[in-house]
C-alpha positions in Angstrom: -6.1 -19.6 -19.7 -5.1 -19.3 -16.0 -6.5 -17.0 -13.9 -5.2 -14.5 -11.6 -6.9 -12.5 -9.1 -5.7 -9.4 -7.8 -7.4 -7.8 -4.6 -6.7 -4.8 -2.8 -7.0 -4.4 0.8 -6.1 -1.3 1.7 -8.5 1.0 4.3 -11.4 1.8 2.7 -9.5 5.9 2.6 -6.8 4.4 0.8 -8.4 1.6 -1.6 -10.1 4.7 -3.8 -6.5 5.8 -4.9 -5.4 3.4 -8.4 -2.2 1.6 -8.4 -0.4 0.4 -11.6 -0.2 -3.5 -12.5 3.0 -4.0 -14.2 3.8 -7.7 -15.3 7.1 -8.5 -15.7 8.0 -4.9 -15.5 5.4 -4.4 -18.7 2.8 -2.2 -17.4 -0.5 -3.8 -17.7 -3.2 -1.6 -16.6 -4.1 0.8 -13.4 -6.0 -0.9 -11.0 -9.4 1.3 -9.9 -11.4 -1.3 -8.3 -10.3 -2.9 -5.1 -10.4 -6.2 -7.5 -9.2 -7.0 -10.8 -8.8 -10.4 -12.5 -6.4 -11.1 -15.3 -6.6 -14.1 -17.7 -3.2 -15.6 -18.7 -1.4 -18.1 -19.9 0.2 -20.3 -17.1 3.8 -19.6 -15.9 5.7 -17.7 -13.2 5.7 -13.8 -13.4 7.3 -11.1 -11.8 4.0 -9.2 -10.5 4.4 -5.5 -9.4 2.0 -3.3 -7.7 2.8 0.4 -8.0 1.9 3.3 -6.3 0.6 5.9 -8.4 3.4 7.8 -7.0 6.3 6.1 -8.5 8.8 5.4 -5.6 6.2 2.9 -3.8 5.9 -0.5 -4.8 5.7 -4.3 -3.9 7.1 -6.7 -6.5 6.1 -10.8 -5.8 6.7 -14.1 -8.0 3.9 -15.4 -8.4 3.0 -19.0 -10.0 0.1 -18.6 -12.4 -1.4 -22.7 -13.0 -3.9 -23.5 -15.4 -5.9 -26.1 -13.0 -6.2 -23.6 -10.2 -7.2 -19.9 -9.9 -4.4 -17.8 -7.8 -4.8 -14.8 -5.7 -3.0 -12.0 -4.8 -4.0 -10.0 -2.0 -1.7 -6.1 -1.3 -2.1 -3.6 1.6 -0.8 -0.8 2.9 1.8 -1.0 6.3 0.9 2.4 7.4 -2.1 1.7 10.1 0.1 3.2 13.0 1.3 6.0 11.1 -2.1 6.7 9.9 -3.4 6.8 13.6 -0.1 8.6 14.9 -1.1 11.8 11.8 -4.8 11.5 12.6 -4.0 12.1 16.5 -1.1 15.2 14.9 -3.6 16.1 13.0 -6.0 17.0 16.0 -3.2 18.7 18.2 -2.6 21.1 15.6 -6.1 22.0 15.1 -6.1 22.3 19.2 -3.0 24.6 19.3 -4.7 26.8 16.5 -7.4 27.7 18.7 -5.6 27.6 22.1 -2.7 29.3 22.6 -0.1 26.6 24.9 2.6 28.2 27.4 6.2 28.4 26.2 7.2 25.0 27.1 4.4 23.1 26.0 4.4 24.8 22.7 8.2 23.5 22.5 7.6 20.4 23.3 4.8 19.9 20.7 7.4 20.9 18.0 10.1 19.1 19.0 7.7 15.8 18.7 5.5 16.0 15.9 8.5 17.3 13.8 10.8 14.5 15.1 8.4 12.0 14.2 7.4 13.0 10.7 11.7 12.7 10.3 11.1 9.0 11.4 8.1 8.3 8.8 10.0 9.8 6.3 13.0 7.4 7.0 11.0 5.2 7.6 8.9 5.5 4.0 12.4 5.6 2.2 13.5 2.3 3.8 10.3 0.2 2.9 9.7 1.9 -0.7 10.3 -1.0 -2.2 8.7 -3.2 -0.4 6.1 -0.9 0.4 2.7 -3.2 0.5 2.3 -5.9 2.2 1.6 -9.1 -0.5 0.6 -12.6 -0.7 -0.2 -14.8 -2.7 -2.2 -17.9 -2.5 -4.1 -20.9 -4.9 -6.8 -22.9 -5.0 -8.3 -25.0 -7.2 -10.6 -23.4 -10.0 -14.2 -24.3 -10.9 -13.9 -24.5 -14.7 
């Protein structure tokens, strides 16, 4: 049997949420550990990584060998988004406490609203395609 090593590397947040393994568009198993390794027969497979939410995915060919042990590495492509909420997510607890003059207060608005517009055109143009994958060999030790 050839081996095939699947590794998450998500932030360390994000790699505590499961993602589905679907083979071939067969579902496999959920993934709960930030690796899993599957033993199968050698061929090329249609390998999709599934958010548990079902509109996020990554799908990847991958070439399975029964001399070598292949890899699979996924993660996220939401580092500057993450930042850009983390930063939104202060302001707002700022402007709870502190009251901002009429301009300011506008201006806030008018940003953090247009920008969650853009992530969310921005997360329905890469759902497909929505981790980052690849996919690598080397040879095994059996």
């Amino acid at each position: 049997m050839a081996r095939l090593v699947i590794t998450s590397k998500m932030s360390r947040l994000m790699r505590k949420i499961p993602h589905k393994i679907l083979i071939n568009s067969r579902f496999v198993g959920i993934m709960q550990t930030p690796e899993v390794v599957v033993d199968m027969p050698s061929g090329q497979y249609e390998l999709t990584i599934q958010s548990m939410f079902p509109y996020f995915s990554s799908t990847q060919i991958v070439t399975v060998q029964e001399a070598s042990e292949t890899h699979l590495e996924f993660a996220d492509r939401e580092l500057w988004w993450d930042i850009l909420f983390v930063v939104d997510i202060v302001l707002w607890i700022v402007k709870r406490f502190l009251h901002l003059a009429a301009p300011w207060t506008w201006i806030y608005e008018i940003f953090t609203n247009g920008y969650f517009v853009l992530w969310l055109i921005y997360e329905w143009r890469i759902r497909k395609n929505y981790f980052r994958v690849k996919t690598y060999s080397f040879p095994s030790d059996k």
